[in-house]
DOMILUM-425374 format. One record per atom (N, C-alpha, C, O): atom name; x, y, z; residue in one letter. Coordinates in Angstrom, 2 decimals, always signed. Layout:
BEGIN
+-------+---------+---------+---------+---------+
! atomo !    east !   north !      up ! residuo !
+-------+---------+---------+---------+---------+
!    CA !       X !       Y !       Z !       a !
...
+-------+---------+---------+---------+---------+
END
This chain:
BEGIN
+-------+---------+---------+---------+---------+
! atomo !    east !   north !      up ! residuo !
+-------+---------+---------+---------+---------+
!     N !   +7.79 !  -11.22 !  +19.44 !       x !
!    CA !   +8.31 !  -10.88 !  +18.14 !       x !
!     C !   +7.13 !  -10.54 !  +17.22 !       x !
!     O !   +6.15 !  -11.29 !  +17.19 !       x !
!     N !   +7.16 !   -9.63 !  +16.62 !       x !
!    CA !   +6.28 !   -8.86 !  +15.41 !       x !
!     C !   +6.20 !   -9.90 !  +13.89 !       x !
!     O !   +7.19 !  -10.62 !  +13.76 !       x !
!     N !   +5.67 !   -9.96 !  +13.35 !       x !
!    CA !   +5.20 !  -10.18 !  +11.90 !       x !
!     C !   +5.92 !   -8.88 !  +11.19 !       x !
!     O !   +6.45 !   -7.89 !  +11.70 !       x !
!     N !   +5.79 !   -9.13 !  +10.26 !       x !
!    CA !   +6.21 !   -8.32 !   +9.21 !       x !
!     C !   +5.16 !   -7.36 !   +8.83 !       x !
!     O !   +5.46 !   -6.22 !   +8.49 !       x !
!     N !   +4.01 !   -7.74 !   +8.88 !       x !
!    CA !   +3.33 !   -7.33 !   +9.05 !       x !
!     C !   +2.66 !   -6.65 !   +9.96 !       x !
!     O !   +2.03 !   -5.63 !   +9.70 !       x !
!     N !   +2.74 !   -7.18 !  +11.14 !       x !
!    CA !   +2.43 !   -6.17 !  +12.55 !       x !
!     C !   +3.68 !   -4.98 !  +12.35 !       x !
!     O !   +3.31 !   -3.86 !  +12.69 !       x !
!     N !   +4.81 !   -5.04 !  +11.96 !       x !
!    CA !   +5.51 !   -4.22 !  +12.15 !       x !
!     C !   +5.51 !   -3.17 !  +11.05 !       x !
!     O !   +5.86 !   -2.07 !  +11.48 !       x !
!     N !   +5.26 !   -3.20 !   +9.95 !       x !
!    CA !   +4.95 !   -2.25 !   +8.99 !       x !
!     C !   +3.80 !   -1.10 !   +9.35 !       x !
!     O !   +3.94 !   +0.11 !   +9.20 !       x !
!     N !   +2.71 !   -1.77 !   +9.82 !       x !
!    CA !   +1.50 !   -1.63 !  +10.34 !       x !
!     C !   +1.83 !   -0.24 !  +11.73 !       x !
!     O !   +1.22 !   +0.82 !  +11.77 !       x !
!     N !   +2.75 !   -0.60 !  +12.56 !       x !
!    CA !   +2.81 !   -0.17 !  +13.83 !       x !
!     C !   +3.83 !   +1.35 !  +13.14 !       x !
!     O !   +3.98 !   +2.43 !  +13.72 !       x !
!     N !   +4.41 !   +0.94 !  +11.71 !       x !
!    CA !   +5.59 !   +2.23 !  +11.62 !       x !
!     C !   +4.96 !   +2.87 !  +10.64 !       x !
!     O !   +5.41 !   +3.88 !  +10.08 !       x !
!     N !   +3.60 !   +2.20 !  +10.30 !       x !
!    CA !   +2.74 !   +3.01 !   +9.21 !       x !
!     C !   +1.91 !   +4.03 !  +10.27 !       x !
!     O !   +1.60 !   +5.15 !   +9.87 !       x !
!     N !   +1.59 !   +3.65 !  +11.54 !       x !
!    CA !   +0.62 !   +4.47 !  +12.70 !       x !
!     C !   +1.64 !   +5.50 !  +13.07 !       x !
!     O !   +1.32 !   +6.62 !  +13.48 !       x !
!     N !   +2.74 !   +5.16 !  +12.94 !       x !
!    CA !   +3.95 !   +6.15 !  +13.58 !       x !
!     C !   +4.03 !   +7.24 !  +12.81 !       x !
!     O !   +4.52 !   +8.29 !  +13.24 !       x !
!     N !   +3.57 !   +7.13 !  +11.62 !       x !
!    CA !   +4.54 !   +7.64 !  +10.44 !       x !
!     C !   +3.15 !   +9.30 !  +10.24 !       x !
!     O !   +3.28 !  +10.51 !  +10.05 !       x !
!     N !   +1.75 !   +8.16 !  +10.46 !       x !
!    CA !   +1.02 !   +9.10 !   +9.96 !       x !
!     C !   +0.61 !   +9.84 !  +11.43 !       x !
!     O !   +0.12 !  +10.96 !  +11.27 !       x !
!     N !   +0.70 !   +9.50 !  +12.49 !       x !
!    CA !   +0.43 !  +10.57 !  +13.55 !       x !
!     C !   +1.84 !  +11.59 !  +14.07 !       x !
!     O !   +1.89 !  +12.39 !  +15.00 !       x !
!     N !   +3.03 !  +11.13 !  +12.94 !       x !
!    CA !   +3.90 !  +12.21 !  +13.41 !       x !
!     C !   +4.19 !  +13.57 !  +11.94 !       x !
!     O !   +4.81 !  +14.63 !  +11.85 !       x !
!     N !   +3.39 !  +12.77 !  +11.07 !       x !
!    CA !   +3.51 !  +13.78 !   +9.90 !       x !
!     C !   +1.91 !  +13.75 !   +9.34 !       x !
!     O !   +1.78 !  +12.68 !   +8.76 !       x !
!     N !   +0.63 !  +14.54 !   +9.30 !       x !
!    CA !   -0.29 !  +14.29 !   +8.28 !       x !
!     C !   -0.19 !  +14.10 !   +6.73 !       x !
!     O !   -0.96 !  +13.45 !   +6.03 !       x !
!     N !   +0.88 !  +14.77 !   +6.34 !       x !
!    CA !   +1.14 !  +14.98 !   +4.96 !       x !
!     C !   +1.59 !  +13.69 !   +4.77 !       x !
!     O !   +1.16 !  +13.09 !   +3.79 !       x !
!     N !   +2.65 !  +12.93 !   +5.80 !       x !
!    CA !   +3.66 !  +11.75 !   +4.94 !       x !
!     C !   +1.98 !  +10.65 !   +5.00 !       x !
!     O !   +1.92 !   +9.90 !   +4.03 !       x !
!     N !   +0.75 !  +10.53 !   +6.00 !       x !
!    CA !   -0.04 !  +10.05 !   +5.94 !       x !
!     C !   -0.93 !  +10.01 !   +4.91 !       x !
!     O !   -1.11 !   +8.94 !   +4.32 !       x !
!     N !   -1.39 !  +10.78 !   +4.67 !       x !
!    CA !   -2.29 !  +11.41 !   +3.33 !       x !
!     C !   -1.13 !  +10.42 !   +2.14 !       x !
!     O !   -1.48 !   +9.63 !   +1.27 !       x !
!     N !   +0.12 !  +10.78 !   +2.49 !       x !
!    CA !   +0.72 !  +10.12 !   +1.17 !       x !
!     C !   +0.82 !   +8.51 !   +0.97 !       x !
!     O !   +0.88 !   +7.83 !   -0.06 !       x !
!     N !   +0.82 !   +8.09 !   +2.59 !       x !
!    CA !   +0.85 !   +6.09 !   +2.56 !       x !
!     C !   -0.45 !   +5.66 !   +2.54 !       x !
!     O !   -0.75 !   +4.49 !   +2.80 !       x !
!     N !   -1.68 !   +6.98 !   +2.08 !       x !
!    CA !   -3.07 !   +6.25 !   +1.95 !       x !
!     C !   -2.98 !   +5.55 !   +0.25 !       x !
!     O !   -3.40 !   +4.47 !   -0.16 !       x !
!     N !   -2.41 !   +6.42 !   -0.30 !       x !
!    CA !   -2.21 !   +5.36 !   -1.34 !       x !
!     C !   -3.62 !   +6.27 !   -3.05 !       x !
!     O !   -4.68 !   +6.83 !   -2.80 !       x !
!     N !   -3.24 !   +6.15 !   -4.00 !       x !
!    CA !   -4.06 !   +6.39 !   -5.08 !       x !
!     C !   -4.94 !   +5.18 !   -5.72 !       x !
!     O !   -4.53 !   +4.25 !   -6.42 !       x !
!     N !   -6.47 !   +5.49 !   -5.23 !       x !
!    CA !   -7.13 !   +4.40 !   -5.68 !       x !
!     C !   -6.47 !   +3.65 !   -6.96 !       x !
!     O !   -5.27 !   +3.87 !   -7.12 !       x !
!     N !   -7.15 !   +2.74 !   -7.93 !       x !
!    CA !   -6.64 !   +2.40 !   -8.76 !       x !
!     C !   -7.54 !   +1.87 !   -9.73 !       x !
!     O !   -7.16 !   +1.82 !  -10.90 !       x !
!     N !   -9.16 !   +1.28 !   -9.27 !       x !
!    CA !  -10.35 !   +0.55 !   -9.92 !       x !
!     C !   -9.84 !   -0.68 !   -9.88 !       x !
!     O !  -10.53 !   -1.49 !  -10.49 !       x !
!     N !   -8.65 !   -1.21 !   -9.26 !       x !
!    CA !   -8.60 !   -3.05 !   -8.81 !       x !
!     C !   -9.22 !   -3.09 !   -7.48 !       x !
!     O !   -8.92 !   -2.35 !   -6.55 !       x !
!     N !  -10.44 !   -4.35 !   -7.48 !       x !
!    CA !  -10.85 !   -4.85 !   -6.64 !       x !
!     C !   -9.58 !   -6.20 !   -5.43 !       x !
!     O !   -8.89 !   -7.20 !   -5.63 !       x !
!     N !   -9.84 !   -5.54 !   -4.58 !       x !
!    CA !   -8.95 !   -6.18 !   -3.40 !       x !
!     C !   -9.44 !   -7.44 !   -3.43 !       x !
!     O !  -10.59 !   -7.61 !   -3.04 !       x !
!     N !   -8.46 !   -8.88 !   -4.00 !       x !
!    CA !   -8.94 !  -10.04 !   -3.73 !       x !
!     C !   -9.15 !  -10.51 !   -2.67 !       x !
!     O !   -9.77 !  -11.56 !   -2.77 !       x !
!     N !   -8.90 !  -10.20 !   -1.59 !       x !
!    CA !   -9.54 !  -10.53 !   -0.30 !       x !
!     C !  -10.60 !  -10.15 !   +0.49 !       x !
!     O !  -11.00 !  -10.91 !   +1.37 !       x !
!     N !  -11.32 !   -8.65 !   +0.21 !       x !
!    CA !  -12.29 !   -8.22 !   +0.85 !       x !
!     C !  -13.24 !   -7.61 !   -0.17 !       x !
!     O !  -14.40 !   -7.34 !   +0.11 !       x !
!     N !  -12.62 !   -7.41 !   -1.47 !       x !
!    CA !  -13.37 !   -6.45 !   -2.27 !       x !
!     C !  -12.86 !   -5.24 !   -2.45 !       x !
!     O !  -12.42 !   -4.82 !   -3.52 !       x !
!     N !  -12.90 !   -4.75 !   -1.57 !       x !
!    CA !  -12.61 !   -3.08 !   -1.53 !       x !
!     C !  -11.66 !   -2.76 !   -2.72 !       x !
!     O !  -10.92 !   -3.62 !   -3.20 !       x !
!     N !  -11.71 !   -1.53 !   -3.16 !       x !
!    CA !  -11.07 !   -1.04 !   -4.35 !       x !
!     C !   -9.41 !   -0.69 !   -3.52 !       x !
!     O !   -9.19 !   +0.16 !   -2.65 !       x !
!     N !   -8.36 !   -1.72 !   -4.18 !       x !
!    CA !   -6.69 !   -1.44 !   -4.37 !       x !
!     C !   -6.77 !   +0.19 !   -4.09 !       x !
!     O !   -7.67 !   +1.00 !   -4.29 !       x !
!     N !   -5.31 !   +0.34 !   -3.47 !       x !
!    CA !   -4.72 !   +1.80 !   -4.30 !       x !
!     C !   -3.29 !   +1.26 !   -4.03 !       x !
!     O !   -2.77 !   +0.59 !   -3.14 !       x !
!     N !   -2.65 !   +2.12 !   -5.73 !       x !
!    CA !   -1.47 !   +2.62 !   -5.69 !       x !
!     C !   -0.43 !   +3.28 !   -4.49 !       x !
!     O !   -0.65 !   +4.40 !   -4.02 !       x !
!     N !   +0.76 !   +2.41 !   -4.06 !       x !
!    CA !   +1.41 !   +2.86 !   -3.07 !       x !
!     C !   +2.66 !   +3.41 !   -3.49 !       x !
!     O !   +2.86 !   +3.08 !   -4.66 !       x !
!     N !   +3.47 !   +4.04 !   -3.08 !       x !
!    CA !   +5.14 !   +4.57 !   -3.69 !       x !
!     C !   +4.13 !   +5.01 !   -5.25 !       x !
!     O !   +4.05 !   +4.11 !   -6.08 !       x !
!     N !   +3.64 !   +5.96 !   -5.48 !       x !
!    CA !   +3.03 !   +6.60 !   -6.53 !       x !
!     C !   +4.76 !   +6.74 !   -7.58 !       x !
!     O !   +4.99 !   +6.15 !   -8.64 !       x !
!     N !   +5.56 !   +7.52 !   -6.96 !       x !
!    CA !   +6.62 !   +7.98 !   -7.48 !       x !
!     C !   +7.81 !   +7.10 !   -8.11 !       x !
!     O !   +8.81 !   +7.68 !   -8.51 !       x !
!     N !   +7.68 !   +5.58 !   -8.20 !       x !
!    CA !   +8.40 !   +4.99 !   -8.53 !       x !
!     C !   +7.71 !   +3.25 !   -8.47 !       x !
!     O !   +7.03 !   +2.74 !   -7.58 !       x !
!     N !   +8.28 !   +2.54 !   -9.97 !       x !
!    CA !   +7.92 !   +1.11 !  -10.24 !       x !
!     C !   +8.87 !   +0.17 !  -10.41 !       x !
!     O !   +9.97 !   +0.49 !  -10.85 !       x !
!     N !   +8.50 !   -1.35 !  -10.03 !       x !
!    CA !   +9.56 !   -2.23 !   -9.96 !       x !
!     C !  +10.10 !   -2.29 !  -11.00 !       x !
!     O !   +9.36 !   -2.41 !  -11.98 !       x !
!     N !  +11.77 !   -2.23 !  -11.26 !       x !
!    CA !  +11.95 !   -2.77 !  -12.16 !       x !
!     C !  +12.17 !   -4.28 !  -13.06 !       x !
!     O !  +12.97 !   -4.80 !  -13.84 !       x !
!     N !  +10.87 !   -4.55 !  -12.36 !       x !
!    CA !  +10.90 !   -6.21 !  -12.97 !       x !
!     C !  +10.48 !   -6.22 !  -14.59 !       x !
!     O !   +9.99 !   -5.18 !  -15.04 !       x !
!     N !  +10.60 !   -6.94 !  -15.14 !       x !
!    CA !   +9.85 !   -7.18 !  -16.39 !       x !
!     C !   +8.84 !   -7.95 !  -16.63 !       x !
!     O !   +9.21 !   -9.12 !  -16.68 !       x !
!     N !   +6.99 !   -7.71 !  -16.90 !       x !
!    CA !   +6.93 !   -6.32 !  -17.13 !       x !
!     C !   +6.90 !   -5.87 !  -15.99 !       x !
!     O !   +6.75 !   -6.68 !  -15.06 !       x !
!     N !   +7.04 !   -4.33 !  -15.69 !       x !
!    CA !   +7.23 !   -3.56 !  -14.74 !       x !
!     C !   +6.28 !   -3.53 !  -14.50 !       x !
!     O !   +5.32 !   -3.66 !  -15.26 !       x !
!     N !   +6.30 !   -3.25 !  -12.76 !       x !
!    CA !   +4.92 !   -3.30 !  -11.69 !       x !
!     C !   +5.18 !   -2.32 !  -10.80 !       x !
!     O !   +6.21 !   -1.69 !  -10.53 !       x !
!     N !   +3.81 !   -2.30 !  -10.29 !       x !
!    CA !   +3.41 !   -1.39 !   -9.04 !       x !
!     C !   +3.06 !   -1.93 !   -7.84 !       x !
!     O !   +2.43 !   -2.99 !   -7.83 !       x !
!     N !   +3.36 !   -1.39 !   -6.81 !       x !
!    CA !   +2.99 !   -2.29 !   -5.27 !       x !
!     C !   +1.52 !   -1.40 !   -5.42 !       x !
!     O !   +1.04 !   -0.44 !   -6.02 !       x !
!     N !   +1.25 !   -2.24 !   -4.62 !       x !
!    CA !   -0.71 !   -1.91 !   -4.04 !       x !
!     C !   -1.02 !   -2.20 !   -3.07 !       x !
!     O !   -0.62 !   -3.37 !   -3.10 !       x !
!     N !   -1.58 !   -2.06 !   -1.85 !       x !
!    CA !   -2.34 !   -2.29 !   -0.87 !       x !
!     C !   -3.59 !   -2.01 !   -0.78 !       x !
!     O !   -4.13 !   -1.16 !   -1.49 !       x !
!     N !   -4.04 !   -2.53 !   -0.10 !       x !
!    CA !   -6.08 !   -2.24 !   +0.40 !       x !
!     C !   -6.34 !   -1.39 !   +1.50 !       x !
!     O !   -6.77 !   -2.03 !   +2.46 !       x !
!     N !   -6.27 !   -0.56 !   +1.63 !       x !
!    CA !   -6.88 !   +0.06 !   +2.95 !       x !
!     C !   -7.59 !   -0.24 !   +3.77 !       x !
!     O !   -7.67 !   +0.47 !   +4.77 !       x !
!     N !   -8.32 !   -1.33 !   +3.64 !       x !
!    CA !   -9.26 !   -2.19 !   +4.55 !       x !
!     C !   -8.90 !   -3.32 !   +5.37 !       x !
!     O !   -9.04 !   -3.44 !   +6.59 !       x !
!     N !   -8.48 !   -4.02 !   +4.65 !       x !
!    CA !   -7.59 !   -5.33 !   +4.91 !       x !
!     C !   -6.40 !   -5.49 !   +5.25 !       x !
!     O !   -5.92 !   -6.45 !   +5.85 !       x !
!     N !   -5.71 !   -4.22 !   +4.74 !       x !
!    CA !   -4.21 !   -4.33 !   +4.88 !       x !
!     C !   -3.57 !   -5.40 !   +3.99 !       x !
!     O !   -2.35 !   -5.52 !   +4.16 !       x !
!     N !   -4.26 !   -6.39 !   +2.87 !       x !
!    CA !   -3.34 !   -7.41 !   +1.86 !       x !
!     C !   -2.13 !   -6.44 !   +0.76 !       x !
!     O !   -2.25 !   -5.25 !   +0.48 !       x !
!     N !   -1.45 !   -7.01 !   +0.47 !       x !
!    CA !   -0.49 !   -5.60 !   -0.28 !       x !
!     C !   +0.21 !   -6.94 !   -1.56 !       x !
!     O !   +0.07 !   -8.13 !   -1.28 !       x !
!     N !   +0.75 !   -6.61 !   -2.59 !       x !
!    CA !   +1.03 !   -7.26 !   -3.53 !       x !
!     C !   +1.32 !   -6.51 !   -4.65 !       x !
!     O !   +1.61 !   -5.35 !   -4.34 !       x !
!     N !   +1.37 !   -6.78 !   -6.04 !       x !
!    CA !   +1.69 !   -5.83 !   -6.85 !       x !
!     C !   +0.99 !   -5.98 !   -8.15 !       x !
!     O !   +0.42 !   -7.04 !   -8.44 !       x !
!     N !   +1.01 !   -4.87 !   -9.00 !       x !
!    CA !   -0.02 !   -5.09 !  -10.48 !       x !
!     C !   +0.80 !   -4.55 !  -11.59 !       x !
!     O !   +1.53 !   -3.59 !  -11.36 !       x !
!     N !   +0.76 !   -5.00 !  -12.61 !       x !
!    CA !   +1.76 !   -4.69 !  -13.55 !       x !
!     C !   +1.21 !   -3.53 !  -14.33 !       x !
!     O !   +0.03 !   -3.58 !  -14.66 !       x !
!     N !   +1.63 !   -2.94 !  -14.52 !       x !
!    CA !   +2.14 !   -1.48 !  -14.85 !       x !
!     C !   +1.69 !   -0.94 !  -16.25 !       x !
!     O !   +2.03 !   +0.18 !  -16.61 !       x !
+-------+---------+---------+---------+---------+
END
């Protein structure tokens, strides 16, 4: 059985060796937040849409690490 993580991971490899474009798009828009786990600079993921929590947020991931979480908006 997969993690939630192994499995996002395995349909994120799927996603970008069967489309370059949908890849280029799950790399994500830097952002200037430092990744609390490795350092590396965050980017912006789902560019096109924010939670509607209050206040409203954005998901983020690291490209390095793979940690993902969200930053308010």
């Amino acid at each position: 059985m997969l993690t939630l993580k192994e499995h996002n991971e395995k349909k994120r490899r799927f996603w970008k060796m069967l489309n370059p474009i949908i890849g280029e798009f799950l790399k994500g828009s830097p952002n200037g937040i430092k990744c609390d786990i490795c350092g590396h600079e965050l980017v912006d993921i789902d560019q096109n849409s924010q939670l509607t929590s209050m206040p409203p947020q954005v998901r983020v991931r690291c490209p390095n690490c793979g940690y993902s979480g969200t930053r308010i908006a």
